[in-house]
C-alpha positions as a Markdown table, in Angstrom:
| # | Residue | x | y | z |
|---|---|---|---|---|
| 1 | Unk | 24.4 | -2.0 | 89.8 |
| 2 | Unk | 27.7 | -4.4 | 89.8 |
| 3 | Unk | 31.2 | -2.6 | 89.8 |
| 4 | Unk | 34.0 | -5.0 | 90.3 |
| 5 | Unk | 32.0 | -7.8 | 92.0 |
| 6 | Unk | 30.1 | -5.4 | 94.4 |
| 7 | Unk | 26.3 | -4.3 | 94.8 |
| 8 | Unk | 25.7 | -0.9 | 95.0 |
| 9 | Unk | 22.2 | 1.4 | 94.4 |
| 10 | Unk | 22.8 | 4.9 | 93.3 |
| 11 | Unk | 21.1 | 7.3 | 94.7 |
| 12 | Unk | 17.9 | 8.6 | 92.8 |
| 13 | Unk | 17.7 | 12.5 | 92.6 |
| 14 | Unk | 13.9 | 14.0 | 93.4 |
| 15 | Unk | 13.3 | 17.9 | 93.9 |
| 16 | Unk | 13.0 | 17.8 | 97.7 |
| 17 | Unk | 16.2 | 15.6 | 98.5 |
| 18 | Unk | 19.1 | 17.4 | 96.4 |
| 19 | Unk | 21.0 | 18.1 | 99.8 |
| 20 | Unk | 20.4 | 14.3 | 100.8 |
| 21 | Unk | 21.3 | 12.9 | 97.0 |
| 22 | Unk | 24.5 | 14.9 | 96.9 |
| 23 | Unk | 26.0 | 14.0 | 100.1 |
| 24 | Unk | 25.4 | 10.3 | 98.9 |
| 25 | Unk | 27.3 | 10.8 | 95.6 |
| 26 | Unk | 30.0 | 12.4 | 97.0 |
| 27 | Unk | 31.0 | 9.1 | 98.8 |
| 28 | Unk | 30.0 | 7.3 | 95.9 |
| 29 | Unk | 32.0 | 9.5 | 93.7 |
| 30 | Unk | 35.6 | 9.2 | 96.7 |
| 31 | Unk | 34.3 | 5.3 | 97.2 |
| 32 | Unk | 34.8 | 4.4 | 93.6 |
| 33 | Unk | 38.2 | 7.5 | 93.4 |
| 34 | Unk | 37.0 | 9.5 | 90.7 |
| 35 | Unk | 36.0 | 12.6 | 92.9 |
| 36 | Unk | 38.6 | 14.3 | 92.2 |
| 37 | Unk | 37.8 | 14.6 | 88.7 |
| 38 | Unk | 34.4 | 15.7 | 89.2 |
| 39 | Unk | 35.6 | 18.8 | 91.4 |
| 40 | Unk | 38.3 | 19.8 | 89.6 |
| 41 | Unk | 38.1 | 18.4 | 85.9 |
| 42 | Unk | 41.1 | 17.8 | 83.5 |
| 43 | Unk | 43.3 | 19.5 | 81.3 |
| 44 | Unk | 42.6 | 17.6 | 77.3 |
| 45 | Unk | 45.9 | 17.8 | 75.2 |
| 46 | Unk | 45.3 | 20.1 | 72.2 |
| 47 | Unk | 48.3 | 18.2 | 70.7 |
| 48 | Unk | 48.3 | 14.6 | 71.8 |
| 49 | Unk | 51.5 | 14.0 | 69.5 |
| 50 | Unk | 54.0 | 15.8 | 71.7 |
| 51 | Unk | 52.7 | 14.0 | 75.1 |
| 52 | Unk | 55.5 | 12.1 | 76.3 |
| 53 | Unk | 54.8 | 8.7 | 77.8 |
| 54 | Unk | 53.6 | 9.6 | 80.9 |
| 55 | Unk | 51.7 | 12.4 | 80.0 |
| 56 | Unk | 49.4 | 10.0 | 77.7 |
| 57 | Unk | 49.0 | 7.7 | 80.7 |
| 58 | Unk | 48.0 | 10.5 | 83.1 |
| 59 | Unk | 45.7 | 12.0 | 79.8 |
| 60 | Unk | 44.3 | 8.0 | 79.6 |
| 61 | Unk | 43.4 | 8.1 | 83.4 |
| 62 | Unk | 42.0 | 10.9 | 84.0 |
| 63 | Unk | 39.6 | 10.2 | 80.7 |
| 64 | Unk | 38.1 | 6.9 | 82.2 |
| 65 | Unk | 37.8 | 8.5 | 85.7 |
| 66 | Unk | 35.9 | 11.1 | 83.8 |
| 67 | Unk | 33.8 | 8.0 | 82.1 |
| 68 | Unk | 33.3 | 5.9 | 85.4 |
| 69 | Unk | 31.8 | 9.6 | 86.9 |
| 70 | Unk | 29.2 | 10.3 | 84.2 |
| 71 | Unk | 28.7 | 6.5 | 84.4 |
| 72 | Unk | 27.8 | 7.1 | 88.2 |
| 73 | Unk | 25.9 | 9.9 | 88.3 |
């Protein structure tokens, strides 16, 4: 896999190396910043209309970081 000019192999998740597999995508998940979403989510706007600017830029973030994770794992 190439992610902004740089080769990287994801880890492969089999039965007996879960502990192995998840220490590897948790420095996947920090190397490419998105960790932080996986561990503690989002909050999705039930009312996207009364976002002010910023608010819709933080919402817009944090829904590709979410997007680049699933992409990862």
């Amino acid at each position: 896999m190439v992610i902004n000019g740089t080769f990287f192999q994801v880890p492969f998740l089999k039965d007996s190396t879960y502990n192995n597999w998840s220490n590897k995508m948790k420095v996947v998940l920090r190397a490419h910043d998105v960790w932080k979403i996986v561990e503690k989510g989002y909050n999705e706007s039930q009312n996207g209309d009364l976002l002010t600017q910023a608010q819709s830029h933080i919402l817009k973030d944090s829904r590709k970081r979410d997007e680049k994770a699933i992409f990862l794992v």
